[in-house]
N, C-alpha and C positions, 0 to 999 in steps of 0.2 A: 767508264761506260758499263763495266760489269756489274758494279751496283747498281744502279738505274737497269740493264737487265733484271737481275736479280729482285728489286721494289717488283717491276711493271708484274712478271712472271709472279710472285707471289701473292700479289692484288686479283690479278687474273683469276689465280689457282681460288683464292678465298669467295670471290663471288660465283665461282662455277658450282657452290659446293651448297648452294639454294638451303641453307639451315638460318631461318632466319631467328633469332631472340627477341623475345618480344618482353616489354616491361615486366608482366606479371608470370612470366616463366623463370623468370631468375631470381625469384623472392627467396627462396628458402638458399640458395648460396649467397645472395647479397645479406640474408641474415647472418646465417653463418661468418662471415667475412665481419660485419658488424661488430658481433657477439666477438669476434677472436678479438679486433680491435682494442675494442674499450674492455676488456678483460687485462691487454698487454697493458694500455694506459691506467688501469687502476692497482698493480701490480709495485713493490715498491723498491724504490734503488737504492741500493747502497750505495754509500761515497768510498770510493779507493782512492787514498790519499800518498 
């Protein structure tokens, strides 16, 4: 039951906190985040054999 406290209390805690994200506010870290992405995937691996 302490987890399920724990869930409800921190669900509580996050909509008290009225910060909403709206689509076009989080453009420039969803780029960022992107760009690191396919930066990792076009990067190349070695085989350790």
């Amino acid at each position: 039951m302490k987890k399920q406290k724990s869930l409800i209390g921190n669900i509580i805690a996050e909509t008290a906190k009225n910060e909403i994200s709206l689509p076009w506010a989080r453009g420039a870290r969803r780029a960022e985040w992107i760009a690191k992405r396919t930066l990792q995937s076009m990067t190349p691996k070695s085989a350790n054999a």
